[in-house]
C-alpha atoms as one frame of an Amber mdcrd trajectory, in Angstrom:
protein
  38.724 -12.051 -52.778  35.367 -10.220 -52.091  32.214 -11.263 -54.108  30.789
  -7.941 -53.632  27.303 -10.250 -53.022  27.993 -11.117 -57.536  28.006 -15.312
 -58.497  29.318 -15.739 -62.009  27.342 -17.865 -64.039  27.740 -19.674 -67.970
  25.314 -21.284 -70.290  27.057 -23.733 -72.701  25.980 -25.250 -76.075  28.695
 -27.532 -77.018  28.902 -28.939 -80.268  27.362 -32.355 -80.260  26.540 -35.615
 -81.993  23.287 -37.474 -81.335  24.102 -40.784 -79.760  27.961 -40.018 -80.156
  27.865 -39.691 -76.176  32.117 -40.096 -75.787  32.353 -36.917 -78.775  29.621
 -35.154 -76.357  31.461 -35.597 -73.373  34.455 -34.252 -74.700  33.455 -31.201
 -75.302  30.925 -30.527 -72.641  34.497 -30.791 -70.529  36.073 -29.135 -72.850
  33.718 -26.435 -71.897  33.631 -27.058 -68.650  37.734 -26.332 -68.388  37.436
 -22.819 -69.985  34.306 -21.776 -67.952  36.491 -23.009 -64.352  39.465 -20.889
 -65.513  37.076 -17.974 -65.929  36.161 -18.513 -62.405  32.285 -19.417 -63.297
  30.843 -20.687 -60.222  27.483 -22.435 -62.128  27.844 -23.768 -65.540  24.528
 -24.683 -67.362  24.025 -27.225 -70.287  21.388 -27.881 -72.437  18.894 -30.361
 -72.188  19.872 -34.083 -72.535  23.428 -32.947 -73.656  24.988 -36.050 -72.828
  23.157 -38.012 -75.734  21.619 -35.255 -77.432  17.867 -34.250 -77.469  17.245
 -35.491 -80.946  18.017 -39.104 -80.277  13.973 -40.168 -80.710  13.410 -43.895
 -80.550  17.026 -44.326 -79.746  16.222 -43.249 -75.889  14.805 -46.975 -76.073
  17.762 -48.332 -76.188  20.021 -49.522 -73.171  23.491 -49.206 -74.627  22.408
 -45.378 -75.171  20.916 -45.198 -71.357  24.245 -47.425 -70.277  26.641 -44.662
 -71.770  25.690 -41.703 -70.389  25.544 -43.096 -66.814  29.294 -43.778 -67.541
  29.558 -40.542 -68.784  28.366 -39.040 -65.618  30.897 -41.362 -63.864  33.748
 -40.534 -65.893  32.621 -36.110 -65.902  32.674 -36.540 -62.100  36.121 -37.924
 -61.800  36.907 -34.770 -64.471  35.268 -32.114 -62.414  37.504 -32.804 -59.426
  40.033 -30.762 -61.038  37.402 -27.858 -61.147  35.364 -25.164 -58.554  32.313
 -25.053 -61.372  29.022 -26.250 -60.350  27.783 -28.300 -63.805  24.314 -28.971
 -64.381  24.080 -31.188 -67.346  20.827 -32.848 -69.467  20.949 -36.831 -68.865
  18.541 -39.573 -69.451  17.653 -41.381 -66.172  16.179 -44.916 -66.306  14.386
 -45.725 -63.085  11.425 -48.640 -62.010  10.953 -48.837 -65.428  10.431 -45.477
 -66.472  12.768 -42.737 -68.247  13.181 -39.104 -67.509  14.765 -36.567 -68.755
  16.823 -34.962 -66.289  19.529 -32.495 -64.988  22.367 -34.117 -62.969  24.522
 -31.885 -60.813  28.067 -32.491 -60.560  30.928 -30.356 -58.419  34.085 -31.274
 -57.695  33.200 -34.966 -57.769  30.411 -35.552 -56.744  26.902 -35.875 -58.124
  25.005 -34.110 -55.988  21.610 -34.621 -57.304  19.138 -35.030 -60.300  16.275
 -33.261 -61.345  13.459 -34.538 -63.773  11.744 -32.654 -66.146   7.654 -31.899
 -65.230   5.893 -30.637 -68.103   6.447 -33.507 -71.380   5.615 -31.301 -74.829
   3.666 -33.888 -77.277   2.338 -31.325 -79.315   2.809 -30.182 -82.853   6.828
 -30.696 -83.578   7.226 -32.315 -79.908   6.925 -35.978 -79.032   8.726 -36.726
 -75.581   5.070 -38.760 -74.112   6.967 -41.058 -76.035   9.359 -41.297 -74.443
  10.100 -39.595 -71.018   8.013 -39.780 -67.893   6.761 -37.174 -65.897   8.276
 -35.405 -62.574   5.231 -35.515 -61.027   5.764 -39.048 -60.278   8.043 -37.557
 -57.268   5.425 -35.161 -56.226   5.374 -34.355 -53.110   7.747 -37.644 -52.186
  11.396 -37.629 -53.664  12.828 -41.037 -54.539  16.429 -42.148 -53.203  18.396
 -44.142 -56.397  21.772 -45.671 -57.397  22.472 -43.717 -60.138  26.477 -42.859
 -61.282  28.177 -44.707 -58.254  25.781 -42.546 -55.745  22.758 -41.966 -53.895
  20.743 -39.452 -54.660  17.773 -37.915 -54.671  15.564 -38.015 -58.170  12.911
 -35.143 -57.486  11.915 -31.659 -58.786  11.758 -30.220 -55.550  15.425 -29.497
 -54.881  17.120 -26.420 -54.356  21.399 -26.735 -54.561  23.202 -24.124 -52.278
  25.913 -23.271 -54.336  28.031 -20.766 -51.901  25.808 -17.996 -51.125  23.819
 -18.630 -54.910  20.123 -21.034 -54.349  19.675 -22.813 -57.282  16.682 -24.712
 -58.762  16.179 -26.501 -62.079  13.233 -26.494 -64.687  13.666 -28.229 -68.183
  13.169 -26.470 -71.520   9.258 -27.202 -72.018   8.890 -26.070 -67.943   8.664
 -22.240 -68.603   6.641 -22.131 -71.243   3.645 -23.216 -68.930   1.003 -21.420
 -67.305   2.518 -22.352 -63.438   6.695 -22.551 -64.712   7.705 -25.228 -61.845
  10.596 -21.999 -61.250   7.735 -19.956 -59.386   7.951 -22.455 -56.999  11.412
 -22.224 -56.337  11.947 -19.233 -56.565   8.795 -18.711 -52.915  10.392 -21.476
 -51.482  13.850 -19.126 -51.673  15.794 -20.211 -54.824  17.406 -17.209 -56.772
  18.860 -18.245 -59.692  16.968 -20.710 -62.101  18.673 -22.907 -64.602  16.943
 -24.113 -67.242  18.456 -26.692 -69.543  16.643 -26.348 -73.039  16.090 -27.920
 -76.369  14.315 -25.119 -78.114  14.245 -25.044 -82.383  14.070 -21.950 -84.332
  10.752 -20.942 -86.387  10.028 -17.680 -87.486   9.449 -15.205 -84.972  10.187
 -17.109 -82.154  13.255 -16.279 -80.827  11.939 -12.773 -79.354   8.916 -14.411
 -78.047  11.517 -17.181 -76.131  13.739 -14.136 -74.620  10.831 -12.249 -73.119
   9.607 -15.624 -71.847  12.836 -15.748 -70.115  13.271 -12.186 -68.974   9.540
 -12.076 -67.771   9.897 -14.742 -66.132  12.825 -13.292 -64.169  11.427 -10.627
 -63.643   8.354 -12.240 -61.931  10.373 -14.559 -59.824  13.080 -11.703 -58.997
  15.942 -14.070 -59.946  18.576 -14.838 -62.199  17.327 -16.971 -65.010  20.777
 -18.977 -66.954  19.050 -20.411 -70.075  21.013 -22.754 -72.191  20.186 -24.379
 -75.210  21.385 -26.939 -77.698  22.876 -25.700 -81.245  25.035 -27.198 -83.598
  25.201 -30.686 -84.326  22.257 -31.831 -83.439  19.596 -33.289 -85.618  18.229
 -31.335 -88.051  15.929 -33.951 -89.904  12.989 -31.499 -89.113  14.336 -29.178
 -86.689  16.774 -26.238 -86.435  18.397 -25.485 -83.161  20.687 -22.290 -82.874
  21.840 -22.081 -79.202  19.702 -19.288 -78.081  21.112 -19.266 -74.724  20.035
 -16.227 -72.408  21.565 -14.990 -69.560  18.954 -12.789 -67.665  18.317 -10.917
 -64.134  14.979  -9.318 -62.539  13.682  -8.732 -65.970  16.973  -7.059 -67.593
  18.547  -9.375 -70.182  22.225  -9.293 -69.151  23.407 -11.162 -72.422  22.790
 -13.666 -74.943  24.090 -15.565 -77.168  25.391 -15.562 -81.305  22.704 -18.157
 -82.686  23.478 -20.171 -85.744  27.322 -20.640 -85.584  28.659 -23.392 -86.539
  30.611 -24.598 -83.238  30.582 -24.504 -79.534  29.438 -21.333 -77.654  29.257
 -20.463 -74.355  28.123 -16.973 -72.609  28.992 -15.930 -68.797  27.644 -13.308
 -66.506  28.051 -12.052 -63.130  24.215 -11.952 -61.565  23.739  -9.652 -58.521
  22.151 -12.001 -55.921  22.791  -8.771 -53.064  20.516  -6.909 -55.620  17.956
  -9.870 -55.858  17.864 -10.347 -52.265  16.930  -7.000 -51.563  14.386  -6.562
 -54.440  12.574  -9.685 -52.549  12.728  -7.824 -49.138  11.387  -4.703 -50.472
   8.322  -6.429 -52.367   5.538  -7.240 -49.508   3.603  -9.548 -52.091   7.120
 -11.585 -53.417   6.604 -14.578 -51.234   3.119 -14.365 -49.541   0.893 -16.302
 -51.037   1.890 -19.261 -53.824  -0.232 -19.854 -56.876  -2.612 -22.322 -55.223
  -3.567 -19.372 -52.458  -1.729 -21.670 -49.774   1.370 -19.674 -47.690   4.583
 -20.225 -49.693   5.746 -21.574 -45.675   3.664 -24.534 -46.648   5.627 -25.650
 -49.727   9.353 -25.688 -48.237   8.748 -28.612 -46.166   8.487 -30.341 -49.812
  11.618 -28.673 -50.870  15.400 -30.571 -50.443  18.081 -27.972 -50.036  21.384
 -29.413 -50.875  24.572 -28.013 -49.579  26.963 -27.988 -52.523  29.796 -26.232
 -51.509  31.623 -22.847 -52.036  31.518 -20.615 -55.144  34.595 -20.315 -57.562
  37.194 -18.047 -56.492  36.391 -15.537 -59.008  37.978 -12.034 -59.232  35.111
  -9.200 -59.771  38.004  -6.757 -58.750  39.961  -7.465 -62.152  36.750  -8.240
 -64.603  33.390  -7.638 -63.934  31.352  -9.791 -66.496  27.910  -7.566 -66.708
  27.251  -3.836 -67.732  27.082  -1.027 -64.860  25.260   1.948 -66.275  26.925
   5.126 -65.037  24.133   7.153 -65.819  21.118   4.711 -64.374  18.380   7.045
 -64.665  19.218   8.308 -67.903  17.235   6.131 -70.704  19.421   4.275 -72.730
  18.374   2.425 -76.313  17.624   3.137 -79.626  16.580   6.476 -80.880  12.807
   4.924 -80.551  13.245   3.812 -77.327  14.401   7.001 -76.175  12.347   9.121
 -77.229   9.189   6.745 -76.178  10.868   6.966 -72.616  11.352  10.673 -73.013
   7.984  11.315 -73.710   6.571   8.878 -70.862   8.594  10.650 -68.488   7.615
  13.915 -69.538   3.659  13.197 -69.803   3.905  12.318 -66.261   5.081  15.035
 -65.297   2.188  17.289 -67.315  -0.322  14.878 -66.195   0.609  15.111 -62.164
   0.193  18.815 -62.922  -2.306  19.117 -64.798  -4.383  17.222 -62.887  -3.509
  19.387 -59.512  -4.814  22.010 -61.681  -7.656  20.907 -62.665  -9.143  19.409
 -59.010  -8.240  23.082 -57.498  -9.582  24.578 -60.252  -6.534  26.777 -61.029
  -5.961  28.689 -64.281  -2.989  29.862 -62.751   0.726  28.955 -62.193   3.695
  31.404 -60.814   7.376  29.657 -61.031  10.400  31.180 -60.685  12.476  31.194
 -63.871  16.725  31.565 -63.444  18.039  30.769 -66.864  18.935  27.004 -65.206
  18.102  23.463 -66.078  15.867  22.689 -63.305  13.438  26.084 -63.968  13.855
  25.315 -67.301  12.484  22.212 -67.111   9.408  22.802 -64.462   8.266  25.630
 -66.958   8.274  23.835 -69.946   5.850  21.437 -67.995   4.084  24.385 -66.589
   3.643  25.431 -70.346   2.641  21.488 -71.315   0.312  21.282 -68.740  -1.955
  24.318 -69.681  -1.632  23.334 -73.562  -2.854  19.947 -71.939  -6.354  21.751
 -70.348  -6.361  23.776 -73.121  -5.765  26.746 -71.157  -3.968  30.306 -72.005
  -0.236  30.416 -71.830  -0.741  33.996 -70.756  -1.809  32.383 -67.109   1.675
  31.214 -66.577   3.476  33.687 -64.770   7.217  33.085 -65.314   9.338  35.230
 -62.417  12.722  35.879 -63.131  14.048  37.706 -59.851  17.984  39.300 -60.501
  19.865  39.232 -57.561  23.317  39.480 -56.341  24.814  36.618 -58.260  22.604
  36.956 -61.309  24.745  36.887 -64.598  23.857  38.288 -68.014  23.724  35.037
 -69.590  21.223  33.513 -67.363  18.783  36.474 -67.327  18.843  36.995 -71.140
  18.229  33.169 -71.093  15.649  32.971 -68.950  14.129  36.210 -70.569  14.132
  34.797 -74.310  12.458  32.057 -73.192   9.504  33.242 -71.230   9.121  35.224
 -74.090   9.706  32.987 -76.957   6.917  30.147 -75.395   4.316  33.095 -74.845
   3.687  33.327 -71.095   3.609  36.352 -68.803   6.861  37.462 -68.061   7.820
  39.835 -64.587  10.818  40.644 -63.868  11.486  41.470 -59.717  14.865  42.353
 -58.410  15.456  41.463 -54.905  18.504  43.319 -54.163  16.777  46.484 -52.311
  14.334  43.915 -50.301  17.581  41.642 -49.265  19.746  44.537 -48.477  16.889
  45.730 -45.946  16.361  42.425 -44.513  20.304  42.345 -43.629  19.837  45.912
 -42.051  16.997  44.295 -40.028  19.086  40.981 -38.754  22.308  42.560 -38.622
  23.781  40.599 -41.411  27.351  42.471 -43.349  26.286  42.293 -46.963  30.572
  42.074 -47.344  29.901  38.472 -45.546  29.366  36.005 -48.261  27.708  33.080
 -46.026  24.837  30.921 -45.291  23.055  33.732 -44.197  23.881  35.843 -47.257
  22.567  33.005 -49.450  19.693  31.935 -48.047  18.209  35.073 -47.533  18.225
  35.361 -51.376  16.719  32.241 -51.941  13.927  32.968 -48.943  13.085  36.438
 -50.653  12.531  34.588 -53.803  10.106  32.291 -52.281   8.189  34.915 -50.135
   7.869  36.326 -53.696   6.416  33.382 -55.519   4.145  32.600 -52.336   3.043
  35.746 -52.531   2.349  36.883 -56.533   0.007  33.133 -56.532  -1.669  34.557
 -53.427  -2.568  37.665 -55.672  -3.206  35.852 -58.849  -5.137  32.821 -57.258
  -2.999  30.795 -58.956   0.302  27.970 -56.861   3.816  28.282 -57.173   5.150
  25.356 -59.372   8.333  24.117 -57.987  11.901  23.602 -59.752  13.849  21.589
 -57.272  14.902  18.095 -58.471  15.340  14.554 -56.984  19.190  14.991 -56.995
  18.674  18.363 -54.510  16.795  16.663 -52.533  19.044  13.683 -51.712  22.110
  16.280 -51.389  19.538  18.983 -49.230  20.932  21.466 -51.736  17.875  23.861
 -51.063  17.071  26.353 -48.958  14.919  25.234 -46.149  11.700  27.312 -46.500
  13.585  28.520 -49.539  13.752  26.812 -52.708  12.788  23.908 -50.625   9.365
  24.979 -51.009   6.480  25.037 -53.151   2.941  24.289 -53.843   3.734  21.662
 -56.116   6.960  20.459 -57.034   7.074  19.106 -60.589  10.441  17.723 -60.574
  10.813  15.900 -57.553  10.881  12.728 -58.859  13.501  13.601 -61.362  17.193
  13.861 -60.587  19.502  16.091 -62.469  21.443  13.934 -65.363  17.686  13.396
 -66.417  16.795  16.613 -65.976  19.225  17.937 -68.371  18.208  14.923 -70.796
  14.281  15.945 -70.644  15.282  19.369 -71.386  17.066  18.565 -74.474  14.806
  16.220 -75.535  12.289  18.687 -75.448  14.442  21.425 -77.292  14.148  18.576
 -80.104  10.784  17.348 -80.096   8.737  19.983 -78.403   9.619  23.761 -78.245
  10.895  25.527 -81.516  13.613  27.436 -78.489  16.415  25.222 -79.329  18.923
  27.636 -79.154  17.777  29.243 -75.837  17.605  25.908 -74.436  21.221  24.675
 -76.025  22.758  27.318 -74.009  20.937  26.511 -70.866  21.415  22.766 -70.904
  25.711  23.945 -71.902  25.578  26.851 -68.467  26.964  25.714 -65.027  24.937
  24.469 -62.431  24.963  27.551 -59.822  22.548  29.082 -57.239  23.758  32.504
 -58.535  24.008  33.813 -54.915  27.474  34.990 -54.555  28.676  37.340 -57.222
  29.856  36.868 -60.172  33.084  37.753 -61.438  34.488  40.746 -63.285  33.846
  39.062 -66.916  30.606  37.670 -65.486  32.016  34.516 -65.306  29.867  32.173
 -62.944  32.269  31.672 -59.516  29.667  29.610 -57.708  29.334  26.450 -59.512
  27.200  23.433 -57.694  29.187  20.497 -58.689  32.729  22.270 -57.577  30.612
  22.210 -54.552  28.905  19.192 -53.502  30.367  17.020 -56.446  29.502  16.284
 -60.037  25.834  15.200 -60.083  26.663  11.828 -62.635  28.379  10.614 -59.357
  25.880  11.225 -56.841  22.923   9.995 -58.659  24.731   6.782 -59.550  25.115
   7.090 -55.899  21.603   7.805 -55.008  20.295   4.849 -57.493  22.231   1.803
 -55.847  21.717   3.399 -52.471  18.073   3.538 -52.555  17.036   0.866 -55.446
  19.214  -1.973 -53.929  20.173  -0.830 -50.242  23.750  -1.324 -51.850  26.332
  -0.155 -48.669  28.866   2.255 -49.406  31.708  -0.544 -50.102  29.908  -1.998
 -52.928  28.657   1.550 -54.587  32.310   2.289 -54.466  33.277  -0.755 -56.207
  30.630  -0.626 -58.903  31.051   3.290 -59.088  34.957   2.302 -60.045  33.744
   0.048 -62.966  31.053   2.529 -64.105  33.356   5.824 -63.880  36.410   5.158
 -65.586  36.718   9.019 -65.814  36.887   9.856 -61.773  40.096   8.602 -59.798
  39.187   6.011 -57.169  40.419   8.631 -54.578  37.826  11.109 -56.255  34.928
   8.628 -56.256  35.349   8.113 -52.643  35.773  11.704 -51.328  32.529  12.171
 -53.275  30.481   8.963 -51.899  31.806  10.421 -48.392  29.757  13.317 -49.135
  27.011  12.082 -50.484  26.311   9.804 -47.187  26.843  12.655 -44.889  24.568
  15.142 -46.517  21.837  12.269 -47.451  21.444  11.652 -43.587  22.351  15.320
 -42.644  19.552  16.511 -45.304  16.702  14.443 -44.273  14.526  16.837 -42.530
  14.453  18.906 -45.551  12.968  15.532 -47.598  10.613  15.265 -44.614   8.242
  18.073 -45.475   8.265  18.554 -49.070   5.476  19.632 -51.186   3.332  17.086
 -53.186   5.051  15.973 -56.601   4.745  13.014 -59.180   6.435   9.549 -58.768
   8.260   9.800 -62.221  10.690   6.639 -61.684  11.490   3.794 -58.947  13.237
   6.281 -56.951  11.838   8.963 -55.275  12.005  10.582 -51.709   8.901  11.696
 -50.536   7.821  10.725 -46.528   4.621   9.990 -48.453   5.955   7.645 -50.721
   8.641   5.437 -50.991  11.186   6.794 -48.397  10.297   6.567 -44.950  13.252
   8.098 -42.368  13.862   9.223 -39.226  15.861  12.857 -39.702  17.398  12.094
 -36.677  19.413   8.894 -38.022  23.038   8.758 -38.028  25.326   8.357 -41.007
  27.859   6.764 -38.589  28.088   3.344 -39.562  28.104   3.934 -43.420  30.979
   6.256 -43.058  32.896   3.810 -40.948  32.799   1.540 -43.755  34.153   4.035
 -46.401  36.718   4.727 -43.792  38.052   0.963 -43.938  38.673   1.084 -47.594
């Protein structure tokens, strides 16, 4: 079974009884059981789950410390029967000092144990009393008999766990100002398990998850966060299982606090996606906090070879969202529109700004009745509002040519008209028909020729009413075109500055309706345009008017090739692995569609590049954009060869 480059992970909080250590370790194997048939490769527990984190004074005693090493013994000879990695809380009794540890245990073995650093004896928090520090094995790990093995007792330990680098930090760990898991994670470990004892006061369960997720985020890993809930102590404390599954920031899922039983959560984490994330960022890895080179540190580090991941399916359940729609925002009415309007405002401010340092009062863009125009004029129109200048210095073009329908000039038409600008209307069919006179072109021959002329005569146009006016053409072409190279060279392509380039067309027709709600009083105009085809308009339309040339009949629906674009560029996701997550996003498209489409996409993305190598300045609006000048550096000579041979194989 392929992994896709996914490790399944589960945070547990069994039900326990402080001191009760036998009830404990049934069901932390009770747990364990359900999370190997679910094919979990790395199942975390909470802190000191073998006796329970609110024993107190009772950590004293040696019966306690006695039965949890025989529980360790006796969880080892259980997990032979299982593929999960465990990582459970333990105390650990060693040269006369106790810490409060992780053990790890596979199929076995116990393959090491990791002590907490950072002791909380603060406010509700007591453990000076009695746990000892990790730093006592800092830098120098010590060798002990502990469970029937040897093994190392250090912090500095990093388990291989098939193709998954884990680390360990203990509950009080992350909430420092140097979490030990920054460490591990520049010395190379990607997923971070943190086995917790955190109570519940008011307000602090949001703070806790951000903690986590920020943390993530900064580390670019997979953070598995478990903590204890029912059952133990609550003399003075309340603890509700707030166990958090997160990745890179994103919060894949948590858990139901406050029930009255066992819980467990489980998640498939992306380490292909982490990996590459690391590789992209220059300054993940560089320097560590002390300004020494993170190279310095892994001599410190143990990395323990573990053995293989479960054998879990990601074919029959994938265990973590995949957004079909990835740059579309997705949230809560607030959220949305917050995102909405951040978008949009940098947008206005890239040209507003452009405006402003040239001095320009005025702007020329070519208006079809489409989303794309749509949207680079209602920015056009934001932008002036923005310098406080006269809508009457937009010059909105609508140019009528062969394919132009009644529907899409009336729209574009009403609204020029309804926001106020300066509307001129130039038909291009006489100019065209000469220009095929001059080349030799049959106007009867609906081809490449026949199109692009259109879309050329539209630009010379443009180019030349700003030349006349003073003013720069605003472009309308979008991130999505430019991936495909649907646009003209010298056509369409072109502009003096291209407002949506950074914005690919599911989110163009988002921003559009979003600003039909929150913006413009055109919402009708703009219902229409956001419900009309995607076309070029340049074949003719048919007898009713009916649009014949639609884009995604074309080149394929534009949902499919951004999700495309997204994994493709954000992740450096190959074509085998896009197909597979495409599958679980887009339940509506037929594998065999999904394919024929990804086929395309890779062709014309490497065919297309010279067209993405000269494009006009435009704002960065998300974390994926094209420009040479920005984030997307290719030769347009490179060949698409070995990323079609892949699709080929499946």
């Amino acid at each position: 079974m392929k992994d896709y480059g996914f490790f399944r992970v589960a945070a547990a909080a069994p039900s326990v009884k402080p001191s009760d250590v036998a009830y404990n370790l049934e069901h932390i194997a009770l747990m364990a059981d359900k999370a190997d048939a679910d094919g979990v490769s790395l199942l975390v527990f909470p802190e000191l789950s073998i006796t329970g984190y609110t024993c107190a004074d009772l950590f004293g005693q040696q019966l306690l410390l006695q039965a949890a090493e025989e529980a360790i013994v006796d969880l080892k000879m259980q997990s032979i029967a299982w593929k999960v990695t465990l990582l459970v809380g333990v105390p650990v009794s060693y040269a006369g000092r106790l810490y409060n540890c992780a053990a790890v245990i596979r199929h076995g073995r116990l393959y090491g144990l990791v002590p907490k650093t950072y002791l909380p004896n603060y406010n509700e928090f007591y453990e000076g009393r009695w746990f000892s520090s990790a730093k006592d094995f800092m830098p120098e790990p010590a060798t002990i008999k502990y469970a029937g093995e040897e093994v190392l007792l250090s912090p500095l330990q990093i388990f291989k766990v098939g193709k998954a680098k884990v680390a360990v930090e203990i509950c009080e760990d992350l909430w420092t100002p140097l979490p030990p898991s920054s460490y591990h994670a520049l010395n190379g470990a990607d997923v971070i398990a943190n086995l917790s004892a955190s109570n519940e006061v008011l307000l602090k369960h949001n703070y806790r998850k951000d903690l986590i997720a920020n943390q993530s985020a900064r580390t670019v890993s997979a953070y598995v966060y478990a903590s204890c809930g029912f059952g133990e102590s609550t003399q003075d404390l309340v603890y509700a299982a707030s166990s958090v599954i997160c990745e890179n920031g994103a919060v894949l899922v948590e858990n139901e606090r406050f029930k009255v039983e066992g819980s467990m959560i489980e998640a498939d984490v992306d380490l292909e996606k982490l990996d590459s994330l690391r590789r992209k960022q220059s300054t993940f890895g560089a320097v560590s906090p002390d300004g020494t080179s993170t190279s310095e540190h892994r001599p410190l580090y143990n990395t323990i070879e573990v053995g293989e991941a479960a054998d879990t399916d990601f074919e029959a359940r994938l265990m973590r969202h995949v957004e079909p729609l990835p740059f579309v925002p997705a949230g809560n009415p607030e959220e949305l529109d917050s995102r909405a309007r951040e978008i949009v405002s940098i947008q206005v401010a890239g040209l507003a700004t452009r405006l402003s340092h040239i001095n320009c009062k005025t702007a020329v863009i070519g208006v079809s009745g489409g989303l794309d125009s749509t949207l680079a004029l209602l920015i056009t129109v934001m932008a002036f509002d923005k310098l406080g200048l006269d809508r009457r210095g937009v010059y909105g073009v609508t140019m009528p040519g062969f394919g132009t329908t009644d529907r899409t000039y009336n729209n574009a038409i009403g609204l020029m008209e309804a926001l106020g600008i300066t509307v001129q209307e130039i038909p291009i069919g006489a100019a065209v028909m000469q220009h095929f006179a001059d080349i030799g072109q049959d106007p009867e021959n609906h081809d490449v020729t026949y199109e692009n002329s259109q879309a050329r005569e539209r630009t010379q146009i443009l180019m030349d009413l700003a030349n006349k006016l003073n003013g720069i053409v605003v472009g309308t072409g979008d991130l999505s075109e430019l991936a495909l190279g649907w646009a003209t060279y010298n056509g369409d392509h072109m502009s003096m500055y291209a407002v949506n380039a950074g914005v690919p067309k599911t989110l163009v027709r988002y921003l559009v309706k979003w600003a039909s709600e929150n913006y413009f009083d055109s919402s009708e105009i703009l219902a229409d345009i956001i419900d009309t085809p995607i076309s070029p308009e340049l074949v003719p339309a048919g007898q009713d008017g009916e649009i014949l040339q639609k884009t995604e009949d074309l080149v394929g629906p534009y949902e499919l090739h951004d999700f495309f674009l997204y994994n493709f560029f954000r992740f450096g996701f190959g074509p085998e692995k896009i197909y597979f997550m495409a599958k679980k996003a887009h339940k509506d498209y037929s594998d065999e569609v999904i394919l024929m489409w990804l086929k395309v996409f890779f062709r014309r993305f490497f065919n297309q590049q010279f067209k993405r190598s000269c494009i006009p300045d435009g704002p960065k609006v998300g974390s994926v954009v094209l420009s040479p000048r920005g984030d997307w550096r290719m030769p347009s000579d490179a060949s698409s060869r070995l990323w079609l041979s892949q699709l080929e194989e499946l």
